[in-house]
C-alpha positions as semicolon CSV with decimal commas, in nm:
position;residue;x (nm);y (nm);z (nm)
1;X;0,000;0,000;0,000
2;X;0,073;0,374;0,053
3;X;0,297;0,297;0,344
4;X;0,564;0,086;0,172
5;X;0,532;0,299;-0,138
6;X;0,392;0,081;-0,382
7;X;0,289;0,184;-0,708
8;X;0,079;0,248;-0,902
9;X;-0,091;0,495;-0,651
10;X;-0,451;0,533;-0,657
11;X;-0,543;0,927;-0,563
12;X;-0,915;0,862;-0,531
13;X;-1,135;1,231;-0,468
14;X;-1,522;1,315;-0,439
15;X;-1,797;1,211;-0,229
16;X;-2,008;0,904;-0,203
17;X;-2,388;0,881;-0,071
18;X;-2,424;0,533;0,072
19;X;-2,799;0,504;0,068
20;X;-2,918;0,834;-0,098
21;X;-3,255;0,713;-0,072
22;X;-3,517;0,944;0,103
23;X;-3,831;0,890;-0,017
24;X;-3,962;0,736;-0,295
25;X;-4,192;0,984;-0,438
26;X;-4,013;1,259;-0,404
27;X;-3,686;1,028;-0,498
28;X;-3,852;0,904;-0,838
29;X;-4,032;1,241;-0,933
30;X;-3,684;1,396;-0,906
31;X;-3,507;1,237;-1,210
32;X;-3,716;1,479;-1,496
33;X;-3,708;1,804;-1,293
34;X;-3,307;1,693;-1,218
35;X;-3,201;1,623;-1,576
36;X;-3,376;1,918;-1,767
37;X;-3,217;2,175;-1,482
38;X;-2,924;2,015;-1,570
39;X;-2,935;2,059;-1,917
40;X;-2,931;1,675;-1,991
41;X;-3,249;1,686;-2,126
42;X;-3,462;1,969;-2,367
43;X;-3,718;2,174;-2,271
44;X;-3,949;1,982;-2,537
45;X;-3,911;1,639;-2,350
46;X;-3,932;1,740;-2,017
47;X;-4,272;1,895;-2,077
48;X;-4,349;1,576;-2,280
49;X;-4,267;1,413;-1,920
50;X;-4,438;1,643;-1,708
51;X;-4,802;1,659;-1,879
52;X;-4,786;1,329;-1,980
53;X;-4,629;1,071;-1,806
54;X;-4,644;1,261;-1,488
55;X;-4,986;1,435;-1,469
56;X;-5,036;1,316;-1,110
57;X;-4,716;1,566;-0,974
58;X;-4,739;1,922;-0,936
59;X;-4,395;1,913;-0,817
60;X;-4,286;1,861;-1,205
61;X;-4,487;2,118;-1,325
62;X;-4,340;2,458;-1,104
């Protein structure tokens, strides 16, 4: 390992969530809202998302 200087060295950064789990509704109903503020995903689709597949949450639609 580090201590008797092997190599190659492994120079790990970042964070990790064990369990990010909360809560499932609010976990699930995330990913759309997540990915178009993010930019992974157009304007176009994510209403596509929101008034179609997810016309039960008003959390998608503000």
């Amino acid at each position: 390992g580090i201590q008797m200087a092997l190599k190659p060295r492994i120079n790990l950064k970042g964070y990790l969530i064990g369990n990010g789990a909360t809560d499932a509704d609010y976990d699930l109903n995330s990913f759309v809202p997540f990915a178009h503020g993010m930019g992974l995903i157009s304007t176009d689709l994510f209403e596509v998302f929101c008034f179609v597949l997810f016309l039960h949450n008003c959390r998608c639609h503000k």
